[in-house]
TIRODREN-110869 format. One record per atom (N, C-alpha, C): residue in three letters; y, x, z. Coordinates in steps of 0.02 Angstrom, whole numbers, plus 32768, in hexadecimal, padded with zeros to 4 digits. Last residue first. Example, Ala and Ser with C-alpha at 12.3 -4.5 7.8 and 13.67 -1.06 7.14 Angstrom:
% residues 2
SER7F9082828162
SER7FCB82AC8165
SER80028285818A
ALA7EE482948186
ALA7F1F82678186
ALA7F5B82948186
END
This chain:
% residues 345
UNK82247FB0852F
UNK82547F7C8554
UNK826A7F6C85A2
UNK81FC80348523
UNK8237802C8513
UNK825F7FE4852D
UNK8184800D854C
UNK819C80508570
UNK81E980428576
UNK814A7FCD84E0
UNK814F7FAF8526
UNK81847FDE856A
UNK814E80278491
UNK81867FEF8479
UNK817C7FD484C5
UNK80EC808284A9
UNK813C80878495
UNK816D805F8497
UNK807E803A849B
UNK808B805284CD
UNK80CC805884DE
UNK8081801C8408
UNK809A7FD88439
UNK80B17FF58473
UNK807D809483E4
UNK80B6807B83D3
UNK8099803F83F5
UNK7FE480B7840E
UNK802680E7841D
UNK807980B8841A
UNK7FA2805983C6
UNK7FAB804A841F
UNK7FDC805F8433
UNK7FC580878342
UNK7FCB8057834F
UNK7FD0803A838B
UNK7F6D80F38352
UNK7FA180F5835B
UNK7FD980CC835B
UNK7EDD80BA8362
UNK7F1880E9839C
UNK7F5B80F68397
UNK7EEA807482C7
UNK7EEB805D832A
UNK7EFA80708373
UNK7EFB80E88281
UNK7F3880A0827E
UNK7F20808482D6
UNK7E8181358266
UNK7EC28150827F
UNK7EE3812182A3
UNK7E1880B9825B
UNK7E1481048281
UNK7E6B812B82A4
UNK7E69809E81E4
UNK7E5980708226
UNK7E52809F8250
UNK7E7680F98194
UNK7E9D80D18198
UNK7E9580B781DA
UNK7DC58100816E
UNK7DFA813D818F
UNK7E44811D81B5
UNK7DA280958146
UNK7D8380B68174
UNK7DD380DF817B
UNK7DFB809E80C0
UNK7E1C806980EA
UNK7DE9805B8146
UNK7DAC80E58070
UNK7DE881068094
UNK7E1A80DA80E3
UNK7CFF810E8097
UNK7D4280DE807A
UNK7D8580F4809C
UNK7CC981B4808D
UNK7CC9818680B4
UNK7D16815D8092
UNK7C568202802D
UNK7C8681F18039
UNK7CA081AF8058
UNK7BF18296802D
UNK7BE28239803B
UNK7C4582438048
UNK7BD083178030
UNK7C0882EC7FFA
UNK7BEC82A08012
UNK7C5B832080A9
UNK7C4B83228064
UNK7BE88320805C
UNK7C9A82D08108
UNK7C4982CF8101
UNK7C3D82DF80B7
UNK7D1782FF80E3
UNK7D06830B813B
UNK7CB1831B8133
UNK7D5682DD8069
UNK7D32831E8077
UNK7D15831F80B5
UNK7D8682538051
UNK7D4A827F8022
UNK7D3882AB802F
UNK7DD9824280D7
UNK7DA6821C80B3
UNK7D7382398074
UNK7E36829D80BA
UNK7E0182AF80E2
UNK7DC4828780DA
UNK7E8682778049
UNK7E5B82C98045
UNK7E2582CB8094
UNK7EA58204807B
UNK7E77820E802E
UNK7E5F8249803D
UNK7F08823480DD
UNK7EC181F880E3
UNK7E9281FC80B0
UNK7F5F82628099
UNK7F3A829E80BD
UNK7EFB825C80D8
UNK7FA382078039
UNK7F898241802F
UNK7F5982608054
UNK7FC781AF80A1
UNK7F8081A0808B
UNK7F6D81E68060
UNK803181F280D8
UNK7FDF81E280F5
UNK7FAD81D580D3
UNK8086820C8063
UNK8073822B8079
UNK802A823F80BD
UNK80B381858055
UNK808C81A6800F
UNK806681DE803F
UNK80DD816080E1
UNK80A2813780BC
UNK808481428081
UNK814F819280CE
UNK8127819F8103
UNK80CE818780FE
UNK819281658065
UNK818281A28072
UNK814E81B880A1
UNK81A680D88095
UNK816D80F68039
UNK81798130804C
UNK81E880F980FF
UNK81AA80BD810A
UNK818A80DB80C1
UNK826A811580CF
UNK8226813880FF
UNK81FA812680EF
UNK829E80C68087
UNK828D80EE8054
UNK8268811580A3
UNK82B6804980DD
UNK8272804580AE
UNK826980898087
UNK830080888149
UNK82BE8088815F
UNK82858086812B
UNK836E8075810E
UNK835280D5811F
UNK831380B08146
UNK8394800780F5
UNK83A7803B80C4
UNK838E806E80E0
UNK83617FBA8163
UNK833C7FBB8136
UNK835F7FE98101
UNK83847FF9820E
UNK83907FDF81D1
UNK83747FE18197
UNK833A80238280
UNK830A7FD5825B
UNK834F7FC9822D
UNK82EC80D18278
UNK8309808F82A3
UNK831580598263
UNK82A3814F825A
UNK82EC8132824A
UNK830B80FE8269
UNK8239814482BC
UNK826C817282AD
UNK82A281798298
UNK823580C082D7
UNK821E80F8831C
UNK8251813B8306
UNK820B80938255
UNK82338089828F
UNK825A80AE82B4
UNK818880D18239
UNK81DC80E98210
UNK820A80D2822F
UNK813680B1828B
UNK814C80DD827E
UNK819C80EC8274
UNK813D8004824C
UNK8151802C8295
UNK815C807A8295
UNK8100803481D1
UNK815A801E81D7
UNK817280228235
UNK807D806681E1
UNK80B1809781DF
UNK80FA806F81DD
UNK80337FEB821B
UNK80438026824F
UNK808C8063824C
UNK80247F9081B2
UNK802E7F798208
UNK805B7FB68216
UNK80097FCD813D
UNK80397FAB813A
UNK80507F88817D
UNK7F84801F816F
UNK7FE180418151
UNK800B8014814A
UNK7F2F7FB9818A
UNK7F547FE681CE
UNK7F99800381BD
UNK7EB57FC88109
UNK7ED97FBA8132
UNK7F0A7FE3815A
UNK7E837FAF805E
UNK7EB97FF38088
UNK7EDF7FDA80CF
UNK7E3A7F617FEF
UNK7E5C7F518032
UNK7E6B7F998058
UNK7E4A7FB07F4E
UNK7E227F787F90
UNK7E3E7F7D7FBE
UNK7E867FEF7EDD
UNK7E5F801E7F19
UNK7E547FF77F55
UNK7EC27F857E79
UNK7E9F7FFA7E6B
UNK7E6F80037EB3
UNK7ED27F257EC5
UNK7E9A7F1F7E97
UNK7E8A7F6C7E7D
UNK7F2F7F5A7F37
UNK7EE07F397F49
UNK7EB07F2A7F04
UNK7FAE7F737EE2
UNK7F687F8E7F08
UNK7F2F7F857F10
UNK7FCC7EDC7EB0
UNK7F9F7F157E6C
UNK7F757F5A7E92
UNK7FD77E907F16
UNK7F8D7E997EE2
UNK7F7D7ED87EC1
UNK80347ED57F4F
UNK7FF77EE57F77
UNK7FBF7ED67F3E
UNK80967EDA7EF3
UNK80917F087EE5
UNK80497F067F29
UNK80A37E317EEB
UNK808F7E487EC6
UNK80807EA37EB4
UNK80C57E137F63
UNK80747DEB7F5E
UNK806F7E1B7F1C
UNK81427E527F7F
UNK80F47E667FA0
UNK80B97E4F7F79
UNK817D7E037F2E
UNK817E7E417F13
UNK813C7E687F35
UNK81637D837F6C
UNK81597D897F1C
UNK81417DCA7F13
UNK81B57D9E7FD8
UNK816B7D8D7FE8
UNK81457D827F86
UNK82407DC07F98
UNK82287DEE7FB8
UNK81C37DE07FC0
UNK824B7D277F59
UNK82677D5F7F33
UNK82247D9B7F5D
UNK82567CDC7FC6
UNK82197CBB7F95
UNK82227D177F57
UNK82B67D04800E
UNK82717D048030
UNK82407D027FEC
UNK83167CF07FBD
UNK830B7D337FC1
UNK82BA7D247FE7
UNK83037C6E7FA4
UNK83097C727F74
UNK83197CE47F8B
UNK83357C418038
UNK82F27C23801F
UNK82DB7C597FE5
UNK83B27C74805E
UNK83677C838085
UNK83407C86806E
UNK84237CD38021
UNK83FC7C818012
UNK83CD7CAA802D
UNK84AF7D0680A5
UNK84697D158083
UNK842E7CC68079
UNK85047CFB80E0
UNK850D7CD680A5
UNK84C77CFB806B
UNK84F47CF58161
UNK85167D40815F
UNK85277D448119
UNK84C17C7A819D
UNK85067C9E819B
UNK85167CD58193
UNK84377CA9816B
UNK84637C7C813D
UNK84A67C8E8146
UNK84217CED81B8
UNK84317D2B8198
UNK84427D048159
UNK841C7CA58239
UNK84457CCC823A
UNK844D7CE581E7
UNK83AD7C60821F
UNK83F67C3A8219
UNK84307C73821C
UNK833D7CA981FB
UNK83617C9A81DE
UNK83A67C7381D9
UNK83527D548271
UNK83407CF6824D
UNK83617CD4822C
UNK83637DC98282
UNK83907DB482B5
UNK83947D53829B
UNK83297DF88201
UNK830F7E1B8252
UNK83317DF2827C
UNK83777DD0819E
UNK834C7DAD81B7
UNK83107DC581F0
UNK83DE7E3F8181
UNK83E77E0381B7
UNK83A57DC381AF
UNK838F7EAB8166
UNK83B47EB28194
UNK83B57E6C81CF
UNK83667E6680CC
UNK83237E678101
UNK834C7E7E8145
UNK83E77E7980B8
UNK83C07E1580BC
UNK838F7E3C80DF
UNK84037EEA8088
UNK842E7ED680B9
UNK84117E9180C9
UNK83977F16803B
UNK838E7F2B8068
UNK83BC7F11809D
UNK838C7EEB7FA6
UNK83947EB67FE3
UNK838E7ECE8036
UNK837B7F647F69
UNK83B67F407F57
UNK83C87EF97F9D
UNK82F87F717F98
UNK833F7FAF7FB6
UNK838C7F6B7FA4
UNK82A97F307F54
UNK82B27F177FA1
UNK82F77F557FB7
UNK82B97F577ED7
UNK82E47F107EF3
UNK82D97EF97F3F
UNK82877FCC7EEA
UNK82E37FD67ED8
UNK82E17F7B7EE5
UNK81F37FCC7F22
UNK82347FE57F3D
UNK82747FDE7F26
UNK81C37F767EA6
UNK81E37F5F7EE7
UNK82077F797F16
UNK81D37FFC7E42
UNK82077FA17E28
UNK82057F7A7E6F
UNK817C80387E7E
UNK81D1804F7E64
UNK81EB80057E62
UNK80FB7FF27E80
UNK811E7FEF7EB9
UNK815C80257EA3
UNK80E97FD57DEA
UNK80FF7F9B7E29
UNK81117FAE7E50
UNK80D8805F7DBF
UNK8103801E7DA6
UNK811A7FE47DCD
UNK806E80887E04
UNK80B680B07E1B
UNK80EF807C7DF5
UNK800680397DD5
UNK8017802F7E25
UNK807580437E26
UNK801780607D54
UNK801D80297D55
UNK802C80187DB1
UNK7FEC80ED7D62
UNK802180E07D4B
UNK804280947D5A
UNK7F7A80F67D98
UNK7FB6810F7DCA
UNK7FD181007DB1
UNK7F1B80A77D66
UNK7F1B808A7D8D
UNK7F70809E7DB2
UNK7F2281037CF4
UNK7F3F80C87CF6
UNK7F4D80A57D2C
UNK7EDA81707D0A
UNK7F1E81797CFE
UNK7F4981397CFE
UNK7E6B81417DA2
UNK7E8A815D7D6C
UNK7ED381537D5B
UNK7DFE81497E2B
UNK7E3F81327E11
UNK7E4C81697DC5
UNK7D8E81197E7F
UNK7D7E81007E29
UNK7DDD810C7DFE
UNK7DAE812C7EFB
UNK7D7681647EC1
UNK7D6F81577E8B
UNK7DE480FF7F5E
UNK7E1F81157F16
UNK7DD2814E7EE6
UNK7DB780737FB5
UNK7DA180A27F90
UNK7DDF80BC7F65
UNK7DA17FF4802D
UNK7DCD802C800D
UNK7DD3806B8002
UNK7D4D7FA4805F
UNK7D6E7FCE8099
UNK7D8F7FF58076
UNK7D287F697FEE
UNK7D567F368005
UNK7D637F688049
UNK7CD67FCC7F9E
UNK7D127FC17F9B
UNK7D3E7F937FC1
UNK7C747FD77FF9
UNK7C9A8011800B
UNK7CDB7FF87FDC
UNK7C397F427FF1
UNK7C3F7F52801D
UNK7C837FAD8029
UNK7C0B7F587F6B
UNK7C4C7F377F70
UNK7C807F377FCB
UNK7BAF7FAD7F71
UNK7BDA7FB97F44
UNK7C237F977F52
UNK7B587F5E7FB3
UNK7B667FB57FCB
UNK7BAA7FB87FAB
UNK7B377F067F62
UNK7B637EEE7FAC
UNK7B6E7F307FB0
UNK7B027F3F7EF9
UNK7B3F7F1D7EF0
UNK7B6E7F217F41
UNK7A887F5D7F37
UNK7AA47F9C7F1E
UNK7AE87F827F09
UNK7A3E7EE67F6A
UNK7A647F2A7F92
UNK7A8D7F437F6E
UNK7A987E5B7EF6
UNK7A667E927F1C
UNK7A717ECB7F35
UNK7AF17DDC7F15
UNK7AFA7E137F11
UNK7AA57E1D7F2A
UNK7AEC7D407F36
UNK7AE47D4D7EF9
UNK7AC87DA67EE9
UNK7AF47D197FBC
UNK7AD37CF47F94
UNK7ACD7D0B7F4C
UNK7B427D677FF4
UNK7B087D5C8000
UNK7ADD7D407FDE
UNK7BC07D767F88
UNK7B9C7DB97F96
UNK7B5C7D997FC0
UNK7BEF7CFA7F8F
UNK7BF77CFA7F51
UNK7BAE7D547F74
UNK7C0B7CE38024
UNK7BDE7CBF7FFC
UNK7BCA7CDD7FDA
UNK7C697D3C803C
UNK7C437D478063
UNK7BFB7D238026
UNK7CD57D107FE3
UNK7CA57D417FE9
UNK7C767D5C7FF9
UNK7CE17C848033
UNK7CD27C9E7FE0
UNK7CAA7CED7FDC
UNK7D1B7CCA80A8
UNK7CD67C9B80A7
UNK7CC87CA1805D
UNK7D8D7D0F8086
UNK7D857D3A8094
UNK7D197D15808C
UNK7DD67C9E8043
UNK7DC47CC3800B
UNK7D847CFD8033
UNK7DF27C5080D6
UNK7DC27C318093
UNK7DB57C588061
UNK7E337CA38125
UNK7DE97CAE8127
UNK7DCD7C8480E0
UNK7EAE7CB280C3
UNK7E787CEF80D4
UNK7E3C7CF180EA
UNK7EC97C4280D3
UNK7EB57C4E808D
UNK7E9A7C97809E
UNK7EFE7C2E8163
UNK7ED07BFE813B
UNK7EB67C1C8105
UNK7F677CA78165
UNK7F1F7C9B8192
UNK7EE77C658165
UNK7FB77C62811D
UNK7FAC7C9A8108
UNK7F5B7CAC8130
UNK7FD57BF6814F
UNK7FBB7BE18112
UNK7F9C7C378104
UNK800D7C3081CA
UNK7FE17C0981EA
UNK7FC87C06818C
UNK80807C7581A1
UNK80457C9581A9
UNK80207C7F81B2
UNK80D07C168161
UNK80B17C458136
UNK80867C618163
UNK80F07BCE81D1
UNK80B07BB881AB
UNK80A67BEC816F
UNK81527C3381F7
UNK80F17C0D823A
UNK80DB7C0781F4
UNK81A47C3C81A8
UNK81807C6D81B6
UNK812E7C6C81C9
UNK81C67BA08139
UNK81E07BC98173
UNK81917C058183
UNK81737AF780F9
UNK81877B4480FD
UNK81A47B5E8122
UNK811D7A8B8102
UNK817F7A8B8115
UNK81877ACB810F
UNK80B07A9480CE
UNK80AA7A818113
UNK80FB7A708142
UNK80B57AA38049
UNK809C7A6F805D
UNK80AD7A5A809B
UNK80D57B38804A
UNK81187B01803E
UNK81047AC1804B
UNK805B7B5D807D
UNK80977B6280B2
UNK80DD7B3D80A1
UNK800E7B338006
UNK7FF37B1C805C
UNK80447B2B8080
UNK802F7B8E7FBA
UNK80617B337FC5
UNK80367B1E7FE4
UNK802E7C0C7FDE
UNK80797BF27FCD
UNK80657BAF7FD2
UNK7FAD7C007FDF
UNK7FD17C1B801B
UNK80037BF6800D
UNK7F987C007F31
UNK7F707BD47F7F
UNK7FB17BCE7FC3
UNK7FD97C777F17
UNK7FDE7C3A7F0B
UNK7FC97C187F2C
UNK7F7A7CE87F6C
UNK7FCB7CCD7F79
UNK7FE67C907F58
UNK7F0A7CB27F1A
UNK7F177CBB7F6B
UNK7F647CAD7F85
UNK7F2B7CDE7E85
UNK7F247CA67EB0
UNK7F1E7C9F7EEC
UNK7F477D5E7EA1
UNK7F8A7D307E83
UNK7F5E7CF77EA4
UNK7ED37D9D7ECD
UNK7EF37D997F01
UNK7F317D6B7EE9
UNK7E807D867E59
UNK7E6A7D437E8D
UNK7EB37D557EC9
UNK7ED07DCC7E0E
UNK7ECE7D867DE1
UNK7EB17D6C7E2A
UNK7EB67E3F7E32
UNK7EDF7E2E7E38
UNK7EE07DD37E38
UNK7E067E3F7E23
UNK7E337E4C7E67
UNK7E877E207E57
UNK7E0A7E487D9A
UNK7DE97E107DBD
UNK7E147E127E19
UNK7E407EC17D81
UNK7E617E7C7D66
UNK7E437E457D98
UNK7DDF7F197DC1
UNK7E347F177DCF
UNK7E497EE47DBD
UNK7D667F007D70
UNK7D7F7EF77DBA
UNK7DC77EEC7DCF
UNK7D947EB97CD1
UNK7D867EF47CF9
UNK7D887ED27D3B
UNK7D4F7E4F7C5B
UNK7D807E467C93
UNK7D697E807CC3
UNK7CCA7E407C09
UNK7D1E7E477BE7
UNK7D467E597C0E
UNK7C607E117C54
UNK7C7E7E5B7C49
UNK7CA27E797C25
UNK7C827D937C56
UNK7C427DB47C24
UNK7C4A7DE87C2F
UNK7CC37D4D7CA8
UNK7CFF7D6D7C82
UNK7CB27D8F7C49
UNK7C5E7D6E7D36
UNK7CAA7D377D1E
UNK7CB87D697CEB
UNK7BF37DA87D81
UNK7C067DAC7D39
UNK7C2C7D867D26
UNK7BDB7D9C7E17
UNK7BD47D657DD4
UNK7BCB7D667D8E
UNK7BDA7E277E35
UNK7BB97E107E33
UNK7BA27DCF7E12
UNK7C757E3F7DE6
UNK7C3B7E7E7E09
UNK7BEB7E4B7E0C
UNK7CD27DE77DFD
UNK7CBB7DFE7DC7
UNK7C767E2A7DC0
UNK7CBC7DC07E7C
UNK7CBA7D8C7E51
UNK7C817DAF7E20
UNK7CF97E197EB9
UNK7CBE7E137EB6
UNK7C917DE77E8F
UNK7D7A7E0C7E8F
UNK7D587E647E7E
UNK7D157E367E8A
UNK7D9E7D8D7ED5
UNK7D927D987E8A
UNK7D887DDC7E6B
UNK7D867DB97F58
UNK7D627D8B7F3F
UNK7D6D7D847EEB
UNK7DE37E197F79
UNK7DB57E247F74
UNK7D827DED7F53
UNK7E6E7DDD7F4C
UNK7E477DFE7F2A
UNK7E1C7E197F23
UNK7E687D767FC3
UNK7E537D647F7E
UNK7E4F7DA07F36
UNK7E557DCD803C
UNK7E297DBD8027
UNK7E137D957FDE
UNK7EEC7E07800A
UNK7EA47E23800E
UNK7E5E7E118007
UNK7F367D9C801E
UNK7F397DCA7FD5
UNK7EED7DEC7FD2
UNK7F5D7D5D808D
UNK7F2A7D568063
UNK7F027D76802F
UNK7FD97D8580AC
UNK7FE27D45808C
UNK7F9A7D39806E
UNK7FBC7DE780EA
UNK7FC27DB78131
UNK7FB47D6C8101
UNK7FB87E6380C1
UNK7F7D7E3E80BF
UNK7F8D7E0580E6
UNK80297ECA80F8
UNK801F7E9B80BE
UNK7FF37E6B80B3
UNK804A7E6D81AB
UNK80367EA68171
UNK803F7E94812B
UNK808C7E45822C
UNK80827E39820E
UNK80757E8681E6
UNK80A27E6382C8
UNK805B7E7B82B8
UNK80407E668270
UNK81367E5282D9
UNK81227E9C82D4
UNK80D77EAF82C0
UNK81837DE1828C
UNK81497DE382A0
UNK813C7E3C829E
UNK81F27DAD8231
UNK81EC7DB58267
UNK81AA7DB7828F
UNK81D07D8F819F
UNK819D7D5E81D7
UNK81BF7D708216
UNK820E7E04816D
UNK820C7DC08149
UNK82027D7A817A
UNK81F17E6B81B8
UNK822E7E4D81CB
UNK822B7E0881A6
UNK815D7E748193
UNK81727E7781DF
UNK81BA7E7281E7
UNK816E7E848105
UNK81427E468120
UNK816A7E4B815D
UNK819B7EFE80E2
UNK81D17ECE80E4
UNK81B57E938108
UNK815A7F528126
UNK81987F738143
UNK81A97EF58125
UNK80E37F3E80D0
UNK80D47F348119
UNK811F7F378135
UNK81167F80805E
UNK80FA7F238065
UNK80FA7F1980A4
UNK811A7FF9807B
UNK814F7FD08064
UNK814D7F87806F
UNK808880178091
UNK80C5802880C2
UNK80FB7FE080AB
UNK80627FF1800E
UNK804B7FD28043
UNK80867FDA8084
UNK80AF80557FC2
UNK80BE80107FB9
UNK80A47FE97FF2
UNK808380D37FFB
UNK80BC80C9800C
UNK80C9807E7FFF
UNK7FFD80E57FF1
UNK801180CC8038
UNK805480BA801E
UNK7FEE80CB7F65
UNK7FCB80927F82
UNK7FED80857FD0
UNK8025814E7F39
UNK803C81157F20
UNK803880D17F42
UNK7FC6819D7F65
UNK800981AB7F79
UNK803981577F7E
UNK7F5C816E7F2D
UNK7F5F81617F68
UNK7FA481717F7E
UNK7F7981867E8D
UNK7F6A816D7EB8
UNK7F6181407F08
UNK7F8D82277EB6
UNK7FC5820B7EC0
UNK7FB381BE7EBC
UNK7EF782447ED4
UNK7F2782597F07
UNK7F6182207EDE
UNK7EBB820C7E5B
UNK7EB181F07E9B
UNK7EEE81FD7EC6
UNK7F0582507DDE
UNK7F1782137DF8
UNK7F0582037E1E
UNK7ED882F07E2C
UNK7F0E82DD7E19
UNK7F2882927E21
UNK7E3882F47E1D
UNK7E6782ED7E56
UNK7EB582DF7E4D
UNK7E2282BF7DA2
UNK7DFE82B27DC1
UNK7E2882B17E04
UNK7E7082FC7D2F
UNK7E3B82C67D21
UNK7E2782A07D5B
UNK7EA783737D77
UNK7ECA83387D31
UNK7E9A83017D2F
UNK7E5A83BF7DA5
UNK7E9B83A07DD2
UNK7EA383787D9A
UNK7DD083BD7D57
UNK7DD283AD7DA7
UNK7E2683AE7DC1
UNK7E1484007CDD
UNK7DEA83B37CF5
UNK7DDA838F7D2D
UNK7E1C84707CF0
UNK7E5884597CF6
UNK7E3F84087CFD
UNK7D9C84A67D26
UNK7DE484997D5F
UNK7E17846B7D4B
UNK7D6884A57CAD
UNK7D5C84767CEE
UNK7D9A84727D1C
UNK7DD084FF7C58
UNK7DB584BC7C56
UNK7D9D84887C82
UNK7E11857A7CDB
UNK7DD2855B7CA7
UNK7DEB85207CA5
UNK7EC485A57CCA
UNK7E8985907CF1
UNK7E5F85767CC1
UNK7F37859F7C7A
UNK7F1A85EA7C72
UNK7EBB85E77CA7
UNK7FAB85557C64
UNK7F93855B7CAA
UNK7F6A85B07C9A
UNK8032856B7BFA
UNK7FED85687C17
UNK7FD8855F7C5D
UNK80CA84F77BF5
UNK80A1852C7BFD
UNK806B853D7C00
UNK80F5846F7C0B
UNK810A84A07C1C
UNK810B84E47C26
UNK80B583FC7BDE
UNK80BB842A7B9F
UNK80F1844B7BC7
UNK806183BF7C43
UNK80AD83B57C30
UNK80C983C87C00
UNK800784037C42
UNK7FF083C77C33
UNK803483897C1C
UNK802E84707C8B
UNK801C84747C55
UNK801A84307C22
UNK8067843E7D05
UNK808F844D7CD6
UNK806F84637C87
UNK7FCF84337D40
UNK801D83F17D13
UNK804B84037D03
UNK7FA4849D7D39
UNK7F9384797D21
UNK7FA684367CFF
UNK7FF184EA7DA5
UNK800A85027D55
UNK7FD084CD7D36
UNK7FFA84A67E22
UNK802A849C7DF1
UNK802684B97DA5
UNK7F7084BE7E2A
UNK7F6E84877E27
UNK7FB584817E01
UNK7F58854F7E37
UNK7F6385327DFE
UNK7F5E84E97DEE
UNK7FC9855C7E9C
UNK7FD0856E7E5A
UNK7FB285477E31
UNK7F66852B7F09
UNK7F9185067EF8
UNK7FBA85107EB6
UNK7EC2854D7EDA
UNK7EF585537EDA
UNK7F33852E7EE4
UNK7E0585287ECA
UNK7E4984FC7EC8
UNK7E9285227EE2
UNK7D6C85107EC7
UNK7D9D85457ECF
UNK7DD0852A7EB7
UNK7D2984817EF9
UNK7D4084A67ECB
UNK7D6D84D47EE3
UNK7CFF84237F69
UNK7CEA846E7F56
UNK7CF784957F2E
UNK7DBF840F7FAA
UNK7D6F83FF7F91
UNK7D5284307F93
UNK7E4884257F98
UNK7E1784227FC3
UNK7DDF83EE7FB6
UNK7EB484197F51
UNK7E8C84467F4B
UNK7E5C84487F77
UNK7EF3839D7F51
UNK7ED283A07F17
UNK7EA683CC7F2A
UNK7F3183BC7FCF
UNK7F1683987FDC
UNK7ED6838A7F91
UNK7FB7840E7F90
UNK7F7384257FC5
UNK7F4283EF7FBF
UNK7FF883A07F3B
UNK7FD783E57F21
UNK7FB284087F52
UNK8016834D7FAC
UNK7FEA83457F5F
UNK7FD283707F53
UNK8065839D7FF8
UNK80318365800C
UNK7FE9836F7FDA
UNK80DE83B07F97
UNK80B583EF7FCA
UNK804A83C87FC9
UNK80FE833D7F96
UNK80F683647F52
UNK80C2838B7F73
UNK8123831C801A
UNK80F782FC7FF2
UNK80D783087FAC
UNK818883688024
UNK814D83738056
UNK811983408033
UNK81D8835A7FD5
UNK81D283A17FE1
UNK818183A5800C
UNK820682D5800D
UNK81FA82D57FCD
UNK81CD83197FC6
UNK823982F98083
UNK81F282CF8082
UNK81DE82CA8047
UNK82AD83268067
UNK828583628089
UNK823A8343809D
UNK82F982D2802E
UNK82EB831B800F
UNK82C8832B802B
UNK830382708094
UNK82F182658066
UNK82D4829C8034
UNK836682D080DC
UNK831B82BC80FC
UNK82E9828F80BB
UNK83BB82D680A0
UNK839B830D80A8
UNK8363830680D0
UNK840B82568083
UNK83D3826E8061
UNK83B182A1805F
UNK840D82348118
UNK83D9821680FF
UNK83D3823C80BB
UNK846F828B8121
UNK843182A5814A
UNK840B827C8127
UNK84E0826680D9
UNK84BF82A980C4
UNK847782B480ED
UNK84E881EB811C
UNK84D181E680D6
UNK84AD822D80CB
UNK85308222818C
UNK84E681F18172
UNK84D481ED814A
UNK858D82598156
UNK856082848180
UNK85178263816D
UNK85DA81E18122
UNK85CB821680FA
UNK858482568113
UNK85F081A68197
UNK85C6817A8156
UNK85BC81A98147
UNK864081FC81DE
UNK860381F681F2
UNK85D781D681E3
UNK86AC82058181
UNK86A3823F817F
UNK8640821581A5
UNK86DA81728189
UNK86BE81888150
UNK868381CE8148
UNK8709816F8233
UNK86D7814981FE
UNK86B4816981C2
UNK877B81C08218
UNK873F81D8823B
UNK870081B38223
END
């Protein structure tokens, strides 16, 4: 009987798996077509398949420039951005045991905001060194920082977050500095909509290189999906379960620090998806980590999808940061699921 109701499970998770995949394809391809351009879902598909060498599309030149050039890598993009953020947020909040932990908790943010701005207004690097690089390179150091303030202090969860708190406001004061004292309006404007999180500058690289990190962190956080299990229930327990604590902790908070930089340096701080949607995915799947983390990037390609498309069209054309929108949504619903959880105990 056993086997037969592993087997059921399995078949539902992957038909629920199939049927978010279906809805996120879907997602994309509507969500491209809405602007002012006359836009099809046709020919949003016969445009990549063209581009695929699957055929013509048979659409103008502009059109085909407006989904390939322009809407195409934003949307996936952002596809890309909620689901790793999701992901980061799913593992931070069992890593720490902490339900209000996120990705940004280790800092990441404000030190990549402080080295995007670096570059922007200082000029570090002569203008050899893009935004994105400058971002990453200050959020590696942030989490460097973080890390041995908290191995400094005896390590364990508290003081990752207590070092994680520390280096967020010190990169978050840097910045602050580095933009009063140096930036003119038209910079602070500038840096200002990227640190609430922008995908308007996204290209082919930015998606490729994002969708590189966060594939390679979903399959080693899947592979450890039975350690993030037993460290919901702490670490002494999930030692006796012969899980190395230290040396997966230092493994998993690696894999975050490194698929939140390379976000946060394509598209700046994106709050709330990494708080709000692993509760979500909860709620629906419940708290084993083999069917919660492949939710959690499903559920999380698919918001920010529809967060991006409203974010550029509501006030067309002024466009509002995306990580505005994020918040907007993430706090009510965010009340919704404490509400829930208080309900439930």
């Amino acid at each position: 009987m056993a086997p037969s109701i592993r087997n059921d499970s399995a078949l539902l998770r992957g038909a629920l798996f199939a049927g978010s995949l279906a809805i996120l394809v879907v997602s994309v391809a509507v969500a491209i077509t809405i602007g002012p351009a006359a836009l099809s879902v046709g020919d949003v598909y016969a445009v990549i398949l063209e581009h695929c060498g699957l055929g013509t599309s048979g659409v103008s030149r502009i059109k085909d420039g407006i989904v390939w050039e322009l809407r195409l890598p934003r949307t996936l993009l952002a596809a890309v951005c909620g689901a790793g953020l999701a992901l980061c947020g799913a593992i931070m909040q069992s890593l720490l045991r902490n339900p209000l932990a996120d990705p940004y908790v280790l800092g990441i943010s404000s030190g990549a905001s402080t080295g995007a701005v670096s570059i922007a207004v200082l000029g570090v690097g002569g203008g050899a060194v893009s935004l994105s690089v400058g971002a990453f390179g200050g959020a590696v150091l942030s989490f460097a920082l973080v890390m041995l303030l908290a191995a400094g202090a005896g390590g364990g969860t508290e003081r990752v977050v207590l070092a994680g708190v520390a280096g967020t406001q010190l990169f978050a004061a840097l910045t602050s500095f580095i933009v009063i004292s140096s930036a003119n309006a038209e910079q602070t404007r500038g840096i200002l909509f990227w640190l609430l999180g922008s995908l308007a500058g996204a290209d082919w690289t930015d998606v490729l290189v994002c969708s590189a990190v966060v594939a390679v962190g979903v399959v080693l956080c899947l592979v450890k999906a039975s350690a993030l299990d037993a460290f919901t229930f702490g670490n002494d327990a999930a030692s006796s379960l012969g899980v190395s604590v230290r040396w997966v902790r230092i493994l998993l908070l690696g894999i975050t620090a490194l698929v939140t930089s390379a976000l946060v340096a394509a598209a700046g701080a994106i709050g709330f998806v990494g708080l709000v949607l692993p509760h979500a995915a909860r709620f629906v799947v419940g708290p084993r980590h083999s069917r919660l983390l492949p939710a959690v990037v499903m559920i999380g390609a698919i918001f920010m999808v529809w967060v991006d498309a409203i974010a550029r069209t509501v006030f067309e054309p002024q466009e509002i940061p995306v990580g505005v929108v994020t918040a907007l949504i993430g706090v009510p619903a965010f009340g919704v699921i404490l509400f829930r959880m208080r309900r439930s105990r």
